[in-house]
N, C-alpha and C positions, 0 to 999 in steps of 0.2 A: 195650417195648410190643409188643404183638401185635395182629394182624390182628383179632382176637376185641375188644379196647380200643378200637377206632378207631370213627369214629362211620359206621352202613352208609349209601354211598352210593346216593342217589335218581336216576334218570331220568326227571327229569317229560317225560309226550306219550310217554314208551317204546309205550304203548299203543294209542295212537291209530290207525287202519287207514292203511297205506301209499296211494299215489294208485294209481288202474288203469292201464293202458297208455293210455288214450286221452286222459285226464287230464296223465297223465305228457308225452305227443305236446304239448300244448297249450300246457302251462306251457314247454317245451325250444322250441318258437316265439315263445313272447313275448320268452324270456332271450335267446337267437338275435336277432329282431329289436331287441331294446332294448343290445345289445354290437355288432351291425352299426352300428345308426345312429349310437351316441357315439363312437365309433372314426372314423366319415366325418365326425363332426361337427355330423350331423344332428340338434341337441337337439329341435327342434318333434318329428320324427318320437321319438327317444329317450322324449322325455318323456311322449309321448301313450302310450307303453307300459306306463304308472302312472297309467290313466286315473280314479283318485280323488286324483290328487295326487302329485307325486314325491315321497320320503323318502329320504335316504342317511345312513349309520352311519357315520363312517369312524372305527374304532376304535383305532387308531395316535395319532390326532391328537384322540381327546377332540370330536371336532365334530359334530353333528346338524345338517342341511339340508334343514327341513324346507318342503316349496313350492315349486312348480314356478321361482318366484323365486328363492331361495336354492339350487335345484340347478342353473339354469340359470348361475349365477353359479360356482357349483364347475366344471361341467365345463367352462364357455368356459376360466377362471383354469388350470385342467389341460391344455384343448387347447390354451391360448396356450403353454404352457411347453413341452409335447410333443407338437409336429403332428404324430409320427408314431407315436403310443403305439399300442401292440398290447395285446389279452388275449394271449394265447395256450391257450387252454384244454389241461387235461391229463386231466382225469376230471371226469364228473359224478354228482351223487350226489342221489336224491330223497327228502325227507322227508314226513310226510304234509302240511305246511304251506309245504315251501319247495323249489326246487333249490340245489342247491350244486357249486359250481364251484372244484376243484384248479388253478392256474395258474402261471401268468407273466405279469407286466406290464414290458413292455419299448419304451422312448422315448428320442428323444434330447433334451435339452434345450435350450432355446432362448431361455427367458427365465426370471427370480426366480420361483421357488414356494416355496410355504408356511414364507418364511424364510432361503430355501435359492439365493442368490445364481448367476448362471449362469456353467458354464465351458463349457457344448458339452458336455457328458460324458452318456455313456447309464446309462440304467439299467435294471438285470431283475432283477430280484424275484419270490420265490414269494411267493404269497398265497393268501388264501380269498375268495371271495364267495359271502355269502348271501343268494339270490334268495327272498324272505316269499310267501306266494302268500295269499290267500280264495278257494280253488275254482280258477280259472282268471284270476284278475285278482291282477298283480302288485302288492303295495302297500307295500315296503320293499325298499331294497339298504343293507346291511351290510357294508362292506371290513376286513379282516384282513391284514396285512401286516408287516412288519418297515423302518419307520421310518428306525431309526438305520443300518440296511444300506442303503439308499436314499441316507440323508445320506452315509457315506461312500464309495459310488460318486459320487455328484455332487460329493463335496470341499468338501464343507462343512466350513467350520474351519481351511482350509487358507490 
């Protein structure tokens, strides 16, 4: 088979206009204050950073969290397990709809999550996060990660 055989790939939104600098400023302060406040803990202030509602994707795990109730319930169940969880950002990246953030997510464990029985053991992980935007109001987060490298830093199975 040859490249000429294959079916041509699409970029849907390839088109779309990129955001301006001032745009770009705006949306990098939401994502900034809504990673400060869940990191402290702070869900009221987190949450009000999705002020139509939280949404999170977390793609690893198959789960939608949709409602400021069911995400409030994901990231206590997260900060219970990892009180000291960090982003650590590496690059960001603007799309005309979204930011996008290159990382590390790095915790130590403390209690059962998502199945995953505690030993005390840390974890860091690369991942993505896709910050959704409407203009300057954020309205979805999306997590990308590597699951079963997580399971076996924490010793799951073991």
């Amino acid at each position: 088979m040859t490249a000429a055989d294959l079916p041509r790939v699409e970029l849907p939104g390839a088109d779309r206009p990129l955001p301006d600098a001032d745009l770009r400023a705006r949306r990098e302060a939401v994502v900034i204050e809504h990673l400060t406040t869940e990191m402290a803990g702070d869900l009221d202030a987190c949450l009000a950073t999705m002020p139509e509602g939280a949404h999170y994707r977390i793609l690893p795990t198959g789960r939608v969290h949709a409602g400021d109730d069911q995400v409030r319930e994901l990231l206590s169940d997260l900060l219970g397990a990892f009180p000291d969880l960090r982003l650590v950002p590496e690059l960001v990246h603007h799309a005309a709809d979204a930011v996008i953030i290159e990382g590390r997510t790095v915790g130590t464990q403390h209690a059962d999550w998502a199945g995953i029985p505690c030993k005390g053991r840390v974890m860091d992980v690369e991942g993505v996060i896709v910050f959704r935007f409407e203009g300057a109001t954020m309205v979805n987060e999306t997590v990308y990660y590597d699951h079963a490298a997580v399971a076996a830093q924490l010793g799951a199975g073991e």
